[in-house]
C-alpha positions in Angstrom: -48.2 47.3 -34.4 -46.0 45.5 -32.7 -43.4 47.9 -29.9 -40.1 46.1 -30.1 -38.3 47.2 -26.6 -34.2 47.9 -26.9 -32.0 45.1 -25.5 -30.5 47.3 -23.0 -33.7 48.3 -21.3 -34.5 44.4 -20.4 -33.3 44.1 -17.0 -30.4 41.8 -16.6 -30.6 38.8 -14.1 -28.4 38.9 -11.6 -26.1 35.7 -11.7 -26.6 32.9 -9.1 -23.9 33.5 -6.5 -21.1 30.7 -6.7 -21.5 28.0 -4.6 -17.8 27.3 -3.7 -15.8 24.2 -4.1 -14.3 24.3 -0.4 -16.0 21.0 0.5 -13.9 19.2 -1.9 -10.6 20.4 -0.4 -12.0 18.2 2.3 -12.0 15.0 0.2 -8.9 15.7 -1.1 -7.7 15.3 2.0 -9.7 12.3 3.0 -8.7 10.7 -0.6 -5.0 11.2 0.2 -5.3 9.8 3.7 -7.0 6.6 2.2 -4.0 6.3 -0.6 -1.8 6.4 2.4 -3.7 4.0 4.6 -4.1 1.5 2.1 -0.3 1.6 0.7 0.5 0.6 4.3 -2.2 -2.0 4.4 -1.1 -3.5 1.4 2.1 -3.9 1.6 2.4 -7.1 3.1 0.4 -8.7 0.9 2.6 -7.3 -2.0 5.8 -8.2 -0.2 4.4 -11.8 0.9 6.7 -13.6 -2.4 9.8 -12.1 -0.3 8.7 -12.4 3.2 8.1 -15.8 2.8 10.9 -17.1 1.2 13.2 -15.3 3.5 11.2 -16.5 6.9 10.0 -19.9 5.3 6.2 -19.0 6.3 3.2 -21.4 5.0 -0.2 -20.8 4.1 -1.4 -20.8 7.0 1.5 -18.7 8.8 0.9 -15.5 6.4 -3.0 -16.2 6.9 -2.4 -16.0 10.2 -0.7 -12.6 10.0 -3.6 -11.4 8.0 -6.2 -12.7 10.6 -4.3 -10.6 13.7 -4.7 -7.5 11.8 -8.0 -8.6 10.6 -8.7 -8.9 14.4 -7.4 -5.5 15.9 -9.2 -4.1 12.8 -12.5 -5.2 14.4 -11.7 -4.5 17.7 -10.3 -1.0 16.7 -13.5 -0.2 14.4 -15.3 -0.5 17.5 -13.6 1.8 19.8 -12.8 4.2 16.7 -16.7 4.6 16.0 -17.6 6.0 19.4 -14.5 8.1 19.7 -15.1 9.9 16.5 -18.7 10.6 17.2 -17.1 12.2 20.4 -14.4 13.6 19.6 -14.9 14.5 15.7 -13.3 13.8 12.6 -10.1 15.9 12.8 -8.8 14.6 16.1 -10.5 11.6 15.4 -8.4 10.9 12.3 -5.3 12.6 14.2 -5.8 9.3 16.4 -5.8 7.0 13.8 -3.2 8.0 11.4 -0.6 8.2 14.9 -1.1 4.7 15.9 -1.1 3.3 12.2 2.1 5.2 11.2 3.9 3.7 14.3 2.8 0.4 13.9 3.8 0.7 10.1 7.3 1.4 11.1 7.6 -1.2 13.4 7.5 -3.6 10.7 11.2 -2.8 10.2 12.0 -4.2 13.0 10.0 -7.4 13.2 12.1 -10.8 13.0 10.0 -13.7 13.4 6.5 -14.4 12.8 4.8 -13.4 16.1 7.1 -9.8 15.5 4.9 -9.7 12.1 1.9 -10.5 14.4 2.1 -8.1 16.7 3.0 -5.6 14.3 -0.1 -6.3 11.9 -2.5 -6.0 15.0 -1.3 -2.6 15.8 -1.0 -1.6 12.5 -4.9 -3.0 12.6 -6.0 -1.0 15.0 -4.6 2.2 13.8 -5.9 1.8 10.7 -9.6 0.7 11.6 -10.0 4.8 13.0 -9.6 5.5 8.8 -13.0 4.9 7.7 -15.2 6.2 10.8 -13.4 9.5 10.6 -13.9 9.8 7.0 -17.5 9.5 7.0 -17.6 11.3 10.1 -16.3 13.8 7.6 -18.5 13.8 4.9 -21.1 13.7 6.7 -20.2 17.0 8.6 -19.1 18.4 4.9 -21.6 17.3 2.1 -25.4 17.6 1.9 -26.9 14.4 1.8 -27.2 14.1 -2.0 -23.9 14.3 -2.6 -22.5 12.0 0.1 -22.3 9.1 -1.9 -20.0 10.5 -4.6 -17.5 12.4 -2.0 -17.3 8.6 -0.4 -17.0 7.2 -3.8 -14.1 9.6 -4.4 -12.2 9.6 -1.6 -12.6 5.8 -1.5 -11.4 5.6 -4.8 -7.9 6.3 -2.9 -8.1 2.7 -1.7 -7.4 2.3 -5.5 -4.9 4.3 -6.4 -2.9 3.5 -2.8 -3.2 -0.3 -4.4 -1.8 0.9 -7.3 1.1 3.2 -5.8 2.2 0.1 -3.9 3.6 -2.3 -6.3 4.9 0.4 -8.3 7.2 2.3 -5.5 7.3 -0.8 -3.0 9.4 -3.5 -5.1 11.6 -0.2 -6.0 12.2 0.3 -3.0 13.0 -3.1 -2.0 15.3 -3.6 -5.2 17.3 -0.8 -3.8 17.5 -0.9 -0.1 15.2 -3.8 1.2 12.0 -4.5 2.4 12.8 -2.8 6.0 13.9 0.3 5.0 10.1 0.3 2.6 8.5 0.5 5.8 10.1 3.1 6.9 10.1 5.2 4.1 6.2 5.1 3.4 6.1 6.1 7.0 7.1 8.9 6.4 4.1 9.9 3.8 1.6 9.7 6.9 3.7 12.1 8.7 3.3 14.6 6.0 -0.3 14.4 5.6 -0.9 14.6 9.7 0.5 18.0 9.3 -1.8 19.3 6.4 -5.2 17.4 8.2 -4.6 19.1 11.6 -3.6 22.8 10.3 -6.5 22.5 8.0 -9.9 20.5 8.6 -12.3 22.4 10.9 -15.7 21.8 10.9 -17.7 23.6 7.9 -18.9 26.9 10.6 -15.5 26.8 12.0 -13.8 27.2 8.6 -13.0 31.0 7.5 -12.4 30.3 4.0 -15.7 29.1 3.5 -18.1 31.2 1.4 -21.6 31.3 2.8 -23.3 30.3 -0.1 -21.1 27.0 0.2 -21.9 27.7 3.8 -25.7 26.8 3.2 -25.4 24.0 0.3 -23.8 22.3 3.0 -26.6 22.3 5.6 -29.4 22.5 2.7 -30.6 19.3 4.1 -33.3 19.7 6.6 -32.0 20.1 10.4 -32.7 16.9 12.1 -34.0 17.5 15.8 -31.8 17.6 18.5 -30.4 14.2 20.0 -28.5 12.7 22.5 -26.0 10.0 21.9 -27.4 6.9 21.0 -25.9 3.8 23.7 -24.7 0.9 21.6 -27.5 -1.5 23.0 -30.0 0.8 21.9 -28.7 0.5 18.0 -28.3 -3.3 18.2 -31.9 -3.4 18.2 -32.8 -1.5 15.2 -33.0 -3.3 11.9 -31.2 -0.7 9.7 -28.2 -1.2 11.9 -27.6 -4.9 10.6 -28.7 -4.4 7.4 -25.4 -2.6 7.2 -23.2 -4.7 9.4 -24.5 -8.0 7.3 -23.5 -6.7 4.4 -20.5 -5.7 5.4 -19.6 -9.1 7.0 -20.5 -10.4 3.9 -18.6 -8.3 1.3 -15.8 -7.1 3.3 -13.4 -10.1 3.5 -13.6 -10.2 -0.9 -11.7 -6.9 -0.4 -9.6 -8.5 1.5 -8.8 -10.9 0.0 -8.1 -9.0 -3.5 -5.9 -6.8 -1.2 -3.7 -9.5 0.2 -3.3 -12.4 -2.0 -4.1 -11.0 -5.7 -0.1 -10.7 -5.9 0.4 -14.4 -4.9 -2.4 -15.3 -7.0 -0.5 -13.8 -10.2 3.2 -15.2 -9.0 1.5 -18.5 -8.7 -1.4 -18.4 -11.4 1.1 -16.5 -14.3 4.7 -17.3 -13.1 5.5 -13.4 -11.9 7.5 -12.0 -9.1 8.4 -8.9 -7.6 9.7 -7.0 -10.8 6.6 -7.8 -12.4 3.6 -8.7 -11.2 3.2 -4.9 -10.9 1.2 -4.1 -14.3 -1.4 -6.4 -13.4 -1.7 -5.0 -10.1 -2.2 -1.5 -11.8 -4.8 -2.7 -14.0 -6.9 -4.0 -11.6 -6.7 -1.2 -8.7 -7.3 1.3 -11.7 -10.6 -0.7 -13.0 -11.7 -0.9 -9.5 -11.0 3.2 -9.0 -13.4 3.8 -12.0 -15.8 1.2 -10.5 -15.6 3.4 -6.6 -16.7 6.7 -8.2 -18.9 5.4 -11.1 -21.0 3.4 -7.8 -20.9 6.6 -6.4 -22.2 8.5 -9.4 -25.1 6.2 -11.0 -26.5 6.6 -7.4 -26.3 10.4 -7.1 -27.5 11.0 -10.9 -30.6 8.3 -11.0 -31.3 10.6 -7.6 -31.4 13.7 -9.8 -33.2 12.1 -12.2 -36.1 12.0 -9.7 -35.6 8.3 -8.3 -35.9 7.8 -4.6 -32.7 7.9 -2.3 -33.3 3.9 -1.5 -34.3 2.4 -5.4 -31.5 5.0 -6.7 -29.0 3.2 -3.8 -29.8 0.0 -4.9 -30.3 -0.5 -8.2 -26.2 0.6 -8.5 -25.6 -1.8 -5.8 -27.7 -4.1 -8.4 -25.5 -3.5 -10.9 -22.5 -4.0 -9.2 -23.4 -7.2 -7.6 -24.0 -8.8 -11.1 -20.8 -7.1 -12.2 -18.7 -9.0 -9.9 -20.1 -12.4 -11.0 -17.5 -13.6 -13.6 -14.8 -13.6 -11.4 -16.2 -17.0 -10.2 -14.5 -18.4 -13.7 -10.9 -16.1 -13.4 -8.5 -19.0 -11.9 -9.2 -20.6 -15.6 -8.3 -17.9 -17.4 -5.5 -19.1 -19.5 -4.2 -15.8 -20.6 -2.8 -13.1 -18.0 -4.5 -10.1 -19.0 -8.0 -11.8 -19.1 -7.5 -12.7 -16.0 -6.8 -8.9 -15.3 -9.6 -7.6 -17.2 -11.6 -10.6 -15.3 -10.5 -9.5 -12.0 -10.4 -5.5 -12.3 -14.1 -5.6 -13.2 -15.0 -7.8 -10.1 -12.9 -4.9 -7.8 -14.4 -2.4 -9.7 -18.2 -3.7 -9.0 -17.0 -4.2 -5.1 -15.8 -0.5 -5.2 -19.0 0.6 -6.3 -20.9 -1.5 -4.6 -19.6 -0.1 -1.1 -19.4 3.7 -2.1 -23.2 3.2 -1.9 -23.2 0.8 1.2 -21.2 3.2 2.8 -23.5 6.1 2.4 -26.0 3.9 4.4 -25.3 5.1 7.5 -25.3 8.8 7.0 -28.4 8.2 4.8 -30.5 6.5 7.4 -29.1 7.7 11.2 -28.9 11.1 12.6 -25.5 12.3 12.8 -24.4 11.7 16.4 -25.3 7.5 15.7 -23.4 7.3 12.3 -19.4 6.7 13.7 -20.9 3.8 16.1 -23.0 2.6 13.0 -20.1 2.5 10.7 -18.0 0.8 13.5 -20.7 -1.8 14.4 -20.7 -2.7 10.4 -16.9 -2.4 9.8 -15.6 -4.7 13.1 -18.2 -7.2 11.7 -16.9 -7.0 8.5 -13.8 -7.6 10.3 -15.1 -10.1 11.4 -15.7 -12.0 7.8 -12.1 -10.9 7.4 -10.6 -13.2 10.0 -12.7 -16.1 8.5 -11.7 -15.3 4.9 -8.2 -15.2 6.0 -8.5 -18.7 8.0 -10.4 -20.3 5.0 -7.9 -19.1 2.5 -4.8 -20.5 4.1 -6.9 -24.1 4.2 -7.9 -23.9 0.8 -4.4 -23.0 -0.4 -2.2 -25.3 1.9 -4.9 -28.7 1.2 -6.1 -27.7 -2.5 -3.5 -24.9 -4.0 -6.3 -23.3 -6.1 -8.0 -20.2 -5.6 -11.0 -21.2 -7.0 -13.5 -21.6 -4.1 -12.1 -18.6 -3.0 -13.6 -16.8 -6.1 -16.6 -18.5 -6.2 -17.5 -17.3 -3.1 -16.3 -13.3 -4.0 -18.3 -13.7 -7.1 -22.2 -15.3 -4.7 -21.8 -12.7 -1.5 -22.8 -9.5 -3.4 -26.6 -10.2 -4.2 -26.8 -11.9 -0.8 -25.9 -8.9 0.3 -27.9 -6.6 -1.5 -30.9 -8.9 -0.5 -29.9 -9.0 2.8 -30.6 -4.6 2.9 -33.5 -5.1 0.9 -35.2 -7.2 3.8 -34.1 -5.5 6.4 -34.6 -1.8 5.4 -36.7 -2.0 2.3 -37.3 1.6 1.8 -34.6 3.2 3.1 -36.3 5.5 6.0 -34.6 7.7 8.7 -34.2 6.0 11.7 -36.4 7.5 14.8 -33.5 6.5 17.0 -34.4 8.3 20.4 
């Protein structure tokens, strides 16, 4: 005999409290501010058809230009690291986004070629403060297993500032000139320093932040306490250029993407101003897909059960071999191959660094990771300058941009070998 019991006896479970989405107000936040940085950061490079018929600049002159903000970029990461670990992310930030906006504007006044200079340096070591405050940031705001897809996210605002630019910058220019384009994009970091300092806080100085969201945040395990860890001390650990070498190595492809892909379409495909913009879009939105799909393959092969280090580096695998083809693109006869050809090799970089860049916080306790991530980005930097000097060569003596390629489409596996040797398993670092 079988006693069926009535439904409304069974005692009901008690939902699971909501976590809260507060976190992600936070990389909203840090998304915009990279949309902003990089419209600024870009802009030259789009304006570069203009700049130098008007000034008469070479090659060499515009690489030039690139190489002095290439060069305050790695000074400036280095002094930014260590000023966010002390000071934190929102006044850290604060820092940056003051110095950058200035320097931004000053491009409206420059009138020669060392005006440009000086300008781009600043503007360099504004913007170098960006990317140390940001991780500082998600590393103060997201449990380690999500880290990697709140970097891929708000990194993917690199993307969408690259595509902003050549949609609102040659408007602008049409209308009122290229001067008055600096100063009106100015004006977007203004807004956004307003927001950032009425609103971050770190997560136990936030009221709106629901405990349950409260705990998520530090579910990690609490690493001891520690002091700050000098400089000299982190030079010696392996993990520390395992992320710097890469960096050096893949860092100036991004570059190079960010400040000659438009003269590589007016050249390659005959465009200008009005409309080189399209292909522009198509490859910054490829490569947005590529910074948060890097960011989730990691994060979901790490739910599946795979370790933190194979789940990190089997996307950085398939990225790396992603970004290969682009070794053939300068003899791509039709535009949009070209595009397609292109987009997929920013999109595999995207990714590919969304990962890289979750190195830091991965491996080092908290109070190491701004210095870390400064150390890798002013040596990355670093490759920068040299991309920037080797580009203006091969362009003034050969006028093709195919070495150039060849070498984005090689530096990605070096890379990822490069990690492999030197932290093969991805451990915490016992940096005392």
């Amino acid at each position: 005999m079988v006693i069926e019991t009535p439904a409304d006896s069974i005692p009901a479970r008690a939902p699971a409290p909501a976590i809260g989405r507060y976190r992600w107000v936070i990389c909203a936040l840090l998304f915009t501010a990279t949309v902003i940085n990089y419209i600024d950061r870009q802009m030259i490079g789009v304006l570069k058809p203009t700049l130098q018929t008007e000034f008469g600049w070479t090659e060499t002159d515009y690489a030039n230009i690139v190489f002095w903000f290439q060069a305050a970029y790695a000074i400036g990461y280095l002094g930014f690291g260590r000023i966010v670990d002390r000071i934190g992310a929102r006044f850290g930030y604060g820092v940056a986004m003051v110095t950058w906006t200035l320097a931004h504007m000053a491009h409206a006044a420059a009138r020669t070629l060392g005006g440009f200079m000086v300008a781009r340096f600043a503007l360099g070591l504004g913007e170098s403060g960006s990317f140390p405050s940001g991780l500082k940031a998600v590393a103060e705001w997201f449990p380690r297993r999500e880290r990697a897809l709140a970097i891929g996210l708000f990194n993917a605002g690199s993307n969408i500032g690259a595509i902003v630019t050549p949609l609102i910058v040659p408007a602008i220019t049409l209308a009122w000139g290229w001067r008055v384009a600096f100063l009106i994009t100015g004006l977007f970091s203004v807004a956004w320093l307003a927001v950032w300092l009425t609103v971050y806080r770190r997560p136990r100085e936030t009221a709106r932040l629901k405990p349950a969201e409260l705990d998520h945040i530090e579910s990690d395990p609490a690493p001891p306490p520690a002091p700050a860890i000098p400089w000299a001390r982190l030079l010696t650990i392996r993990e520390t250029w395992a992320y710097a070498i890469a960096k050096f190595l893949i860092d100036p492809i991004w570059w190079m993407f960010l400040f000659w892909l438009p003269d590589f379409f007016a050249k390659r495909y005959d465009l200008d101003l009005k409309s080189f913009g399209p292909p522009l879009v198509a490859v910054y939105l490829l490569s947005d897909l590529g910074s948060v799909s890097g960011g989730w393959l990691s994060s979901s092969l790490i739910k599946r059960g795979f370790s933190l280090s194979t789940a990190r580096k089997i996307a950085m695998l398939v990225c790396a071999i992603c970004v290969m083809p682009v070794m053939v693109a300068m003899h791509a006869d039709n535009l949009w191959l070209a595009v397609g050809i292109v987009g997929l090799a920013a999109a595999a970089h995207q990714g590919f660094s969304a990962n890289l860049y979750a190195f830091p916080s991965d491996v080092f306790p908290a109070e190491a990771v701004g210095s870390v991530v400064g150390i890798g980005g002013a040596l990355g930097a670093v490759g920068g300058m040299a991309m920037a000097k080797y580009a203006g060569w091969v362009l003034d003596s050969i006028g093709s941009y195919t070495p150039l390629f060849i070498v984005a489409g090689s530096v990605y596996l070096i890379a990822l070998l490069v990690v492999q040797a030197l932290s093969p398993r991805l451990a915490p670092v016992a940096a005392a």
